[in-house]
C-alpha positions in Angstrom: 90.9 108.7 81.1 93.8 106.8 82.9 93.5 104.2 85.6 96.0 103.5 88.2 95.8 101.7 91.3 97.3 102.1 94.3 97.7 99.4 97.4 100.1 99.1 100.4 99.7 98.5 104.2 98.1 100.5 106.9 100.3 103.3 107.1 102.5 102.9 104.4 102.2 106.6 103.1 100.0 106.0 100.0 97.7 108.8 100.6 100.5 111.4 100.6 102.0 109.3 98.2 99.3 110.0 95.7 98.9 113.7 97.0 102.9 114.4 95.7 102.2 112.7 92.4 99.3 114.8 91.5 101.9 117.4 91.7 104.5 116.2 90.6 102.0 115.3 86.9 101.2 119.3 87.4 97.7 118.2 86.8 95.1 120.5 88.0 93.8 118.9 90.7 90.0 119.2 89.3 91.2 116.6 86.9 91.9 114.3 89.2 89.2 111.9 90.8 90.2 109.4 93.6 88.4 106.3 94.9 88.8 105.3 98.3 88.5 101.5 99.6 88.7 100.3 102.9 87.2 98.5 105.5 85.8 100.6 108.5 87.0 104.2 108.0 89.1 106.5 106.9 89.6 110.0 107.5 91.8 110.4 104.2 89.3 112.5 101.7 89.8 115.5 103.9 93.5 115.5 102.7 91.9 115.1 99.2 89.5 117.5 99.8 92.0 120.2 101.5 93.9 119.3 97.9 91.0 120.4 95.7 90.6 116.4 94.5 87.4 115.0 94.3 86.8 111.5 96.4 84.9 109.0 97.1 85.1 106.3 99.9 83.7 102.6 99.7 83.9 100.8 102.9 83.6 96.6 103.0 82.6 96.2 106.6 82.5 92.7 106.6 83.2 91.5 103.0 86.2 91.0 101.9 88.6 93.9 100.3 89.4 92.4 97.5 85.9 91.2 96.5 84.4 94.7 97.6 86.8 96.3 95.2 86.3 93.9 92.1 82.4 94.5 92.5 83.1 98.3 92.1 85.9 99.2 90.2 84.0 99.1 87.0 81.1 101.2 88.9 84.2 103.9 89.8 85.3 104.4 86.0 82.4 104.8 84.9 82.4 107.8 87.7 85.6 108.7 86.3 84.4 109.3 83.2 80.8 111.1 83.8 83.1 113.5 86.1 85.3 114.3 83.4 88.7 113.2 84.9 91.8 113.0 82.7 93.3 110.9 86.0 91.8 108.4 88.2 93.2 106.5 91.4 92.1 103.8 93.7 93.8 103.4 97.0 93.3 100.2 98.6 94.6 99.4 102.2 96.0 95.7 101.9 94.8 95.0 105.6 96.0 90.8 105.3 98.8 91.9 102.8 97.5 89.2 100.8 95.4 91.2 98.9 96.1 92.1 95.0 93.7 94.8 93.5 95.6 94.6 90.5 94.0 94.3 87.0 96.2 93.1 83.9 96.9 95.8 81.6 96.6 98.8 84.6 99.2 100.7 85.8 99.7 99.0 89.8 101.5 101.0 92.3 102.8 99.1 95.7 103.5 101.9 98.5 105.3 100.2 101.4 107.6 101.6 104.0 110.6 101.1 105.6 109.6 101.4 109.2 108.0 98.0 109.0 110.6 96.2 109.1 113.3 95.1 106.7 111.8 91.3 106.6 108.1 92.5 105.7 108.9 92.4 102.0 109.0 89.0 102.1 105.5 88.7 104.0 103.7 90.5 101.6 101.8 88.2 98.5 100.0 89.5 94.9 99.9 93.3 96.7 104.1 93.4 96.0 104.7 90.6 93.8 102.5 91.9 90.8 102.9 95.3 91.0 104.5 97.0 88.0 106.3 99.8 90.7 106.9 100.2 94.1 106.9 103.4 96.1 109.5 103.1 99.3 108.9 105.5 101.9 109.8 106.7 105.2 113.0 106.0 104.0 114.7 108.8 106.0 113.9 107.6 108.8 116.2 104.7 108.7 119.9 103.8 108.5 121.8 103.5 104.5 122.1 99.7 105.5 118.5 99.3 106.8 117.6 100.6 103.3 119.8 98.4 101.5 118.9 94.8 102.9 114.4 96.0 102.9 115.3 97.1 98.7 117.2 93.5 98.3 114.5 91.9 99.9 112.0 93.6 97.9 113.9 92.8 94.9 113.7 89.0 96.3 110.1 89.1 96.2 109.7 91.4 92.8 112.3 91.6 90.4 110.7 93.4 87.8 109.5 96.3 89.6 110.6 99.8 89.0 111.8 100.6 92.8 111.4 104.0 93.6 111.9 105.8 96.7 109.8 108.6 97.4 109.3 111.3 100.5 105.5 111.6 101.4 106.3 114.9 103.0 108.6 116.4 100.8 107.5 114.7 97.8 111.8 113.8 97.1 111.3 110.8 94.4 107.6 111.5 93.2 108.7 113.2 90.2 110.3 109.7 88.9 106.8 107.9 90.2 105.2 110.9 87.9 107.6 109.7 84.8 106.8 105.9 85.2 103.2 106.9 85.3 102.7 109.5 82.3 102.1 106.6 79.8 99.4 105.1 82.0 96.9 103.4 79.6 93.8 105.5 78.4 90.5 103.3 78.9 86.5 103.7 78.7 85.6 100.1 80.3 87.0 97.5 82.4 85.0 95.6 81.4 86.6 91.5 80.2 89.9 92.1 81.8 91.5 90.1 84.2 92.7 90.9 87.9 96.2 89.5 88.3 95.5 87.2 90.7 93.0 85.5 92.4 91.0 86.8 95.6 91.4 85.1 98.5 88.6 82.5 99.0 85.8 83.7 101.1 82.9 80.8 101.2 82.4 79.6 104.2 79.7 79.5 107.4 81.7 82.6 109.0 81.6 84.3 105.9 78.2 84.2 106.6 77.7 84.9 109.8 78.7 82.0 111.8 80.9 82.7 115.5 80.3 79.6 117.4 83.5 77.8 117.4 83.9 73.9 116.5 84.0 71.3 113.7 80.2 71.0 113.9 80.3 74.9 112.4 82.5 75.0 109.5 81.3 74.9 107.0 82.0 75.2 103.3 85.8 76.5 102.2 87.7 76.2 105.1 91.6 75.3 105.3 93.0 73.3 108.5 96.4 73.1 109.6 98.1 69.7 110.4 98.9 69.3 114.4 100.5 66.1 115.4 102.4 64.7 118.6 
């Protein structure tokens, strides 16, 4: 079975486009499994569903995305497996755009748009840096230049990225995604690999429950910013 995982902003297009690459593969659908994490809810698995791809959705309430995802992904392949997919995607919503649900060896997909402005690029951490390709979308919805300077900046921030552009509605551009991602690595396990990057450090008294504000409160891994006259 083959991995690959899928992040991007709120919005960015990812479920539509994973939808066009499923087609664009010319996989039957029933070969296809998808994993779903967010934070509060999602209505996405009725476009899965409506597709004929089997779903499931994870949701991390409180606890971080990144650390909800790492304490399941090797739960989900083994799902993968048992369910007899040839294909199997995880879409992750990087809420902080710090987030990096990457694992070394796994094919990583970053879906980001151009609506969001041509700067964001450069606001986005391990979710665009580490990616191995990254799927640009909405772009017809914005000016030749516009598209120019947010692929620059992109570049800026990850040089080693296959850049593709792809249409979520049309699915213009997920046939290239498709021939990036034929060669996706087979695996059983997850088990002893390495995420790219660390998750963002989460130990601390309002990681635990903790809303009163103050020094007297803070406890544990906290950072403080400098303020002076």
């Amino acid at each position: 079975m083959k991995l690959i995982t899928f992040a991007g902003p709120p919005s960015s297009g990812k479920t539509s486009v994973i939808l066009k690459l499923i087609e664009a593969l010319d996989m039957d659908p029933s070969d296809v499994g998808v994993v779903k994490f967010d934070c509060l809810t999602s209505f996405d698995y009725l476009r899965y569903e409506e597709a004929g791809v089997k779903t499931v959705t994870g949701y991390s309430g409180k606890t971080c995305p990144d650390h909800f995802f790492v304490g399941n992904i090797e739960d989900a392949v083994q799902w993968g497996l048992r369910s007899g997919f040839r294909l199997l995607i995880t879409e992750s919503a990087g809420l902080c755009n710090r987030c990096s649900p990457y694992i070394n060896g796994i094919a990583s997909v970053c879906v980001i748009d151009n609506l969001s402005g041509v700067n964001t690029p450069r606001k986005i951490g391990p979710m665009l840096k580490l990616a191995d390709y990254v799927a640009v979308t909405k772009g017809d919805i914005v000016s030749q230049a516009e598209r120019e300077v947010f692929a620059f900046n992109i570049r800026q921030v990850n040089a080693s990225a296959k850049l593709v552009s792809v249409n979520g509605i049309t699915g213009q551009g997920a046939f290239m995604l498709a021939k990036h991602l034929r060669d996706a690595k087979d695996i059983t396990t997850l088990k002893d690999l390495k995420l790219r990057f660390t998750t963002p450090a989460a130990v601390c008294s309002y990681c635990t429950g903790e809303t009163r504000i103050g020094e007297i409160y803070q406890m544990g891994t906290l950072k403080k910013m400098g303020f002076e006259l």
